[in-house]
N, C-alpha and C positions, 0 to 999 in steps of 0.2 A: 114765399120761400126764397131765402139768398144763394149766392153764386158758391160753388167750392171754390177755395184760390186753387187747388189741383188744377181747376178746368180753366181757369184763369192765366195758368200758367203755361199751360200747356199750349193755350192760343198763343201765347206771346212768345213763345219758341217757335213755333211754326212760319214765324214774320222774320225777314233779314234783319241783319245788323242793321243795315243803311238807314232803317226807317225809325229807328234808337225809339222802340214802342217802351212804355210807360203804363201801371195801371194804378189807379188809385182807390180806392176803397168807399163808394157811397150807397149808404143806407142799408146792406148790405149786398147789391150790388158792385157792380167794377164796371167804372169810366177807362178808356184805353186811350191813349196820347201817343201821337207821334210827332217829335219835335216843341213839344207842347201844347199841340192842338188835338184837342179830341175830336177820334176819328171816329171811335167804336163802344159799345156799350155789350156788357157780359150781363143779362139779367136770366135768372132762372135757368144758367148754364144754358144758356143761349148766346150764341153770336149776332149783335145787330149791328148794321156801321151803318154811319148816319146818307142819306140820302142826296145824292149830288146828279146831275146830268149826265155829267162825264163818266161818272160808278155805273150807271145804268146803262149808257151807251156800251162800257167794258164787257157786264153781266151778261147783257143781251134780251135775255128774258127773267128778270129778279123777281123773287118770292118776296115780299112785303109782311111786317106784321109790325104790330107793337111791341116795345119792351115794357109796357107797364098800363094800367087802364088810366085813359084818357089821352094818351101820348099819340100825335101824328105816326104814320104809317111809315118805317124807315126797311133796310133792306135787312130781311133773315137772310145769312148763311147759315146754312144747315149740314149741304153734301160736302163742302169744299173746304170744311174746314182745317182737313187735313192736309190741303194741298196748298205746301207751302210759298211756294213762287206763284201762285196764283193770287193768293189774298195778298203778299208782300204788292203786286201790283197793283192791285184795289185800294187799298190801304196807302197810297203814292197818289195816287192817282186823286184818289178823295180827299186828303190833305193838300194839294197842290189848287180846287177847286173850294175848299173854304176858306175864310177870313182871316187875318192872322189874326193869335189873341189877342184880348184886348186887354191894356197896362191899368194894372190897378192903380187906383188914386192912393196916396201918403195921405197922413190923415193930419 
């Protein structure tokens, strides 16, 4: 089952400006970007952001699950998805702890 963009959207409101969130459209899921790094995944009108030290240290006690079968264990928000200045700082905070993208090759 894919993602409503409603619900898709509506996470992306919920985020500040500052974090200039992005989503783009896979498989019928939504990949969520901030800055150009993806932070978040919207599957089955779920919220997952991907999994970081510093995200978990924030959380405190994080819910885990997969976004899809076979896929490593990343964090469900579930309750808090309405709370906007909360995930705006998760969503900082996890982007500031992964890689930057990586530059595609010209062909």
């Amino acid at each position: 089952m894919g993602s409503d963009r409603d619900f898709v959207d509506f996470v992306v409101d919920q985020i500040d400006a500052d974090c200039a969130m992005t989503s783009k459209s896979m498989f019928g899921e939504y990949g969520l970007y901030s800055h150009g790094i993806m932070v978040a995944m919207v599957c089955d009108n779920r919220l997952f952001v991907k999994r970081t030290e510093a995200g978990e240290a924030y959380i405190g006690a994080p819910v885990f699950g997969s976004p899809y079968p076979g896929a490593k264990p990343i964090f469900l928000i579930e309750d808090r998805v309405e709370d906007g200045p909360w995930l705006s700082e998760l969503l900082r905070i996890t982007r500031a702890a992964l890689p930057p993208p990586r530059k595609k090759r010209s062909r």
